[in-house]
C-alpha positions in Angstrom: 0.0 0.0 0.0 1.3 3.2 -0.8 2.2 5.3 2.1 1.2 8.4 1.7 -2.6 6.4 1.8 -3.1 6.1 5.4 -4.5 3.1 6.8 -7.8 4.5 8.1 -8.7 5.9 4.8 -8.6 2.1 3.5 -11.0 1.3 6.5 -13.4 4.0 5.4 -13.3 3.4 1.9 -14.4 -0.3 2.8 -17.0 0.8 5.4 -18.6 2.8 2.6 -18.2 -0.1 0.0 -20.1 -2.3 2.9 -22.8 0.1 3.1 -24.2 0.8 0.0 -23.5 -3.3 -0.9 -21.2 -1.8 -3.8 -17.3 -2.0 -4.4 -15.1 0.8 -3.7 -14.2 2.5 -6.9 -17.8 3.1 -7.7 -18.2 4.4 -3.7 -17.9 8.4 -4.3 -15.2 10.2 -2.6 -17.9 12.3 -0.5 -19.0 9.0 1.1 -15.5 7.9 2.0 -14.9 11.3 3.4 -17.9 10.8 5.2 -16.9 7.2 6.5 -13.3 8.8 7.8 -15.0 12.2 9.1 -13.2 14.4 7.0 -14.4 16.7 4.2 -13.9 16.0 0.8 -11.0 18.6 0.1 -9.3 16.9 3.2 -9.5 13.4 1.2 -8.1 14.4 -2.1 -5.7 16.3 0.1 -4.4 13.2 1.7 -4.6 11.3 -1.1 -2.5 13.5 -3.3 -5.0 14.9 -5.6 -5.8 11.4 -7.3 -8.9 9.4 -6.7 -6.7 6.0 -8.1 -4.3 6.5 -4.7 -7.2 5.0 -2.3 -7.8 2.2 -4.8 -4.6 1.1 -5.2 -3.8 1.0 -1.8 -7.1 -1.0 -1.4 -6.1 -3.4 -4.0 -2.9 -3.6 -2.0 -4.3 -4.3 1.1 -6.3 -7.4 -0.8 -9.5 -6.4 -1.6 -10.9 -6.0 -5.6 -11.6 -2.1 -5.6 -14.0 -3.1 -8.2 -15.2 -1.1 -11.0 -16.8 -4.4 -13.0 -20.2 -4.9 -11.4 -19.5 -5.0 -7.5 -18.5 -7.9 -6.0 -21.3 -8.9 -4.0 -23.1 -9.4 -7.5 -20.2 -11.4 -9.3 -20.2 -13.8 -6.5 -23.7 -14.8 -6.2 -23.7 -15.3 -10.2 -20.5 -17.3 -10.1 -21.3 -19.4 -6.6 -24.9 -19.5 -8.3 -23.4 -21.4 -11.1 -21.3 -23.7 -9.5 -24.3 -24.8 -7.7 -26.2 -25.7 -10.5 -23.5 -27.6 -12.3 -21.5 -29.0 -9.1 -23.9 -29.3 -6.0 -24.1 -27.2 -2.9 -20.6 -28.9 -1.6 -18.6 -26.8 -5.0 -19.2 -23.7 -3.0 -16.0 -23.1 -1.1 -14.8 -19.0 -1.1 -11.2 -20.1 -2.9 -13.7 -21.7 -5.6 -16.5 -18.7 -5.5 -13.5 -15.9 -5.7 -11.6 -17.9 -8.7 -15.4 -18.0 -10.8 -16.1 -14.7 -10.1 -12.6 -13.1 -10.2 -12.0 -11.5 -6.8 -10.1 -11.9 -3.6 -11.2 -13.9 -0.3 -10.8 -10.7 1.6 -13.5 -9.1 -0.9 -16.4 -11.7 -0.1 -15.4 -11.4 3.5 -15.8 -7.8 3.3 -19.2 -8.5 1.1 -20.5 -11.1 2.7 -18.6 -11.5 6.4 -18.4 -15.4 5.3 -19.6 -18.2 3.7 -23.0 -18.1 6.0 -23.5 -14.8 3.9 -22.8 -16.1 1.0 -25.2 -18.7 0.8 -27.8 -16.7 2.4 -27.4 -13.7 -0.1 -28.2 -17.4 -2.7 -30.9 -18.2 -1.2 -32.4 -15.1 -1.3 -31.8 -14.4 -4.5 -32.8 -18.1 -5.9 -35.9 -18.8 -3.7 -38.9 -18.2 -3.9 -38.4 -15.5 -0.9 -39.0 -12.4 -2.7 -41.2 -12.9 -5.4 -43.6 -14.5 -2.1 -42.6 -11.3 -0.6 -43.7 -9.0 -3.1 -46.6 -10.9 -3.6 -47.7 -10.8 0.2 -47.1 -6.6 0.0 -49.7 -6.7 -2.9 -51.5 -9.6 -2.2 -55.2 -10.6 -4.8 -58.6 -10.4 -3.2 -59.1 -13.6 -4.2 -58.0 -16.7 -2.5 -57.9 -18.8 -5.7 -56.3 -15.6 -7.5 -53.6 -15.9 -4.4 -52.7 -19.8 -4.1 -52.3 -19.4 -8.5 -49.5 -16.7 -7.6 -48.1 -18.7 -4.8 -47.8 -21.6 -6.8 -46.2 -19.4 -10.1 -43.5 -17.6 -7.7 -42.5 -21.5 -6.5 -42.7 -23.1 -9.9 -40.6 -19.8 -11.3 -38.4 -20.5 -8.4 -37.5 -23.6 -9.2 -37.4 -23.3 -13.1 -34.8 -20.2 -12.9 -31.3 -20.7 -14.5 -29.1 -21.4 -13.3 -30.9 -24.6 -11.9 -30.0 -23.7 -7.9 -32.8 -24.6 -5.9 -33.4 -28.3 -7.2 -29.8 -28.0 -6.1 -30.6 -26.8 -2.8 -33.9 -29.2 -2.2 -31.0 -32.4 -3.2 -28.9 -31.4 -0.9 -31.6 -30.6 1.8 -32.6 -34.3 1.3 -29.5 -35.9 1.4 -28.2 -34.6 4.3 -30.7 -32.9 6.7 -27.8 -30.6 8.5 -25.6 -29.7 5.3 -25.8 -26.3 4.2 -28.7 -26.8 2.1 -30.9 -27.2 5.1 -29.2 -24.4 7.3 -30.0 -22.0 4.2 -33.9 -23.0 4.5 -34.0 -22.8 8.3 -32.0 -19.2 8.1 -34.7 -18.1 5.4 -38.1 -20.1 6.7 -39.1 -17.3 9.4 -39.2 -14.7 6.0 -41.2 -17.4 4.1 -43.2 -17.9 7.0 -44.0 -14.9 7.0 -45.4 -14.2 3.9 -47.5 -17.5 3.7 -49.2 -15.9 7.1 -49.7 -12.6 5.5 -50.6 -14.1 2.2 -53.2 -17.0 3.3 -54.2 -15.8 7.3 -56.8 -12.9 6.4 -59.0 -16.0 4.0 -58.9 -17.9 7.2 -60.2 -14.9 9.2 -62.9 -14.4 6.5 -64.1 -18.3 6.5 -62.4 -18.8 3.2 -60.4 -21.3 4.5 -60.7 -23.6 7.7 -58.8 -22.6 10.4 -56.6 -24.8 10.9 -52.7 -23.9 12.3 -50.2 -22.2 9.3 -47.6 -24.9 8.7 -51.0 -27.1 8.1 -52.3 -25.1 5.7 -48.9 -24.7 4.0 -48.7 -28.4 3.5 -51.9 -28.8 2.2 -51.5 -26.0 -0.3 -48.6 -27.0 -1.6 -49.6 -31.2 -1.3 -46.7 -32.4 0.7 
């Protein structure tokens, strides 16, 4: 790292890359500032004039400054990928930073670990949004509902790449892999939308009242 960069500058340059989710040479020099609590003119200042200064010494220090889409994105795509054509057990963080061509330290800054890795997957790859985007704006009509619960899990499961077949294999084959700590870390979200989404036809006689995982399992005929 170059000296005249000193080695809180790096630290706030990464605490604003870790706050907007983005890497740090598309993080503007305002927000560094910001992160070190210096004004702008006092950033360039230290840095000698040039923006490049606090990325290279951020590359030096072992982190991707970025300026392809930011790492956080590359990652998911790439570990995404090795999922579907390797299984759940190809997703190491030496294998995820070769595919998506970026340090360790950057998906340790983007993620803080594997566990945020896969969980940053399985939101992305799940079901979990589209049910909660559905359960913000849910139909009026119960049949019109279970229909868009059963397109946002058939969608779910038919998006390339192929991860959560992946994810239900490994799930299967071995209950406490990471497959099945990804569901238990995402269920209370899913839970919650299934409530939000299928709870007011049971309060207007629409549907018996029976207790929510029930009534989950019977919707979807497991």
């Amino acid at each position: 790292m170059g000296e005249r960069v000193p080695w809180e500058l790096v630290e706030a340059a990464l605490a604003a890359a870790r706050e907007r989710g983005t890497d740090v040479a598309v993080v503007p020099l305002t927000a560094i500032a910001a992160a070190a609590g210096i004004s702008r003119s006092t950033l360039l200042r230290r840095l000698g004039g040039s923006r490049a200064a606090i990325d290279e010494a951020v590359r030096a220090a072992g982190v991707d400054p970025g300026g392809r889409p930011p790492v956080r994105e590359r990652a998911v795509a790439a570990a995404a990928q090795l999922i579907s054509e390797r299984g759940l057990g190809a997703v190491t963080l030496d294998a995820v930073a070769e595919a998506a061509q970026c340090s360790l330290p950057s998906l340790h800054t983007a993620f803080g670990g594997r566990d945020g890795l896969l969980t940053a997957i399985f939101e992305r790859h799940s079901p979990l949004l589209d049910l909660e985007r559905l359960a913000a704006s849910p139909p009026a009509a119960l049949g019109s509902t279970v229909r868009e619960i059963h397109r946002a899990l058939v969608t779910a499961f038919d998006r390339h790449p192929r991860v959560l077949p992946a994810l239900f294999a490994d799930l299967f084959s071995r209950p406490d892999g990471p497959g099945g700590q990804m569901f238990r870390a995402g269920f209370p979200r899913l839970f919650d939308s299934f409530g939000a989404l299928l709870l007011p036809h049971v309060r207007a006689g629409r549907l018996r009242p029976l207790p929510l995982p029930l009534l989950i399992q019977q919707m979807l005929g497991l």
